[in-house]
C-alpha positions as CSV (number, residue, x, y, z in Angstrom):
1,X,-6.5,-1.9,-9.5
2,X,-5.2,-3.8,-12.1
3,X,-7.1,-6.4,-14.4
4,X,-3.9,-8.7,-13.4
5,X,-4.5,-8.6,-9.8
6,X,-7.2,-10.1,-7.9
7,X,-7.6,-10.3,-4.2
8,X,-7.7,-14.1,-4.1
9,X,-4.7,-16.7,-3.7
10,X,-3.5,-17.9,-6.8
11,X,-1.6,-20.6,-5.0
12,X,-5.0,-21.8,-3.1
13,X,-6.6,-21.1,-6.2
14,X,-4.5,-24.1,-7.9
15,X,-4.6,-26.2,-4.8
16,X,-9.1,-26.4,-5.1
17,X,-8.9,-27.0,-8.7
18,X,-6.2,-29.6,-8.2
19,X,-8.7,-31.6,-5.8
20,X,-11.7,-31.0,-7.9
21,X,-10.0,-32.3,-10.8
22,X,-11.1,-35.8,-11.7
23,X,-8.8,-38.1,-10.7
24,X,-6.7,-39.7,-13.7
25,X,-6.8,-43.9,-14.3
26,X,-3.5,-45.1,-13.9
27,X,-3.2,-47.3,-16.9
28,X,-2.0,-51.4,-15.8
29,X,1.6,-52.5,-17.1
30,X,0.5,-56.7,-16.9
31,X,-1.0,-56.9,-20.4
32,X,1.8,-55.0,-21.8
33,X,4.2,-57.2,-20.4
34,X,2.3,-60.3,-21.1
35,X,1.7,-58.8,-24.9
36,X,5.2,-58.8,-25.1
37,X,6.4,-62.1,-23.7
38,X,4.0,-63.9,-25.9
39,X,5.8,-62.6,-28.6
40,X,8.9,-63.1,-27.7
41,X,8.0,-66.8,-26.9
42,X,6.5,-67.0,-30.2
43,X,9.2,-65.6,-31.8
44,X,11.4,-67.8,-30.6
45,X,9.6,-70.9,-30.9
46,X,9.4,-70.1,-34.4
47,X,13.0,-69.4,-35.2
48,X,14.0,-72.9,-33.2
49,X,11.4,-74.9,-35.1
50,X,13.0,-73.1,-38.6
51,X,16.7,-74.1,-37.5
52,X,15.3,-77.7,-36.4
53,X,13.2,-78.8,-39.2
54,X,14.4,-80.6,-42.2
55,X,14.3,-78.6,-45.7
56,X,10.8,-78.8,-47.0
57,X,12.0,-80.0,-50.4
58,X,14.5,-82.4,-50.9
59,X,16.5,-83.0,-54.1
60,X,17.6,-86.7,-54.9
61,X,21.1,-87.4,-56.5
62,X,21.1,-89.8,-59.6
63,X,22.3,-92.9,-59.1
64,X,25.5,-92.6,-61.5
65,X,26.5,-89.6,-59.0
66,X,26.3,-91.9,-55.8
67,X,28.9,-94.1,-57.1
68,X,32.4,-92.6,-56.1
């Protein structure tokens, strides 16, 4: 007989270990998502306040160049 062969079923064989292997935490999507959304709203919220807002420093003309 051959090292390679063996009298038991390597087919059962995988099927016990499968079950006695410890079952694996499936990880939750929700905070990901949330993550992610918070950002984007931030992101956006920040870009609309930059478009909105009035230039933070403001150059005034002379009075000779006001007259037309």
């Amino acid at each position: 007989m051959a090292i390679g062969d063996s009298t038991l079923d390597p087919v059962a064989l995988a099927y016990v270990r499968a079950l006695l292997r410890a079952p694996t935490r499936r990880q939750r999507m929700w905070p990901v998502v949330a993550a992610a959304a918070f950002a984007a709203v931030c992101a956006v919220t920040f870009a609309t306040v930059m478009v909105m807002a009035p230039p933070a420093v403001t150059q005034h003309l002379p009075a000779d160049r006001l007259d037309g």
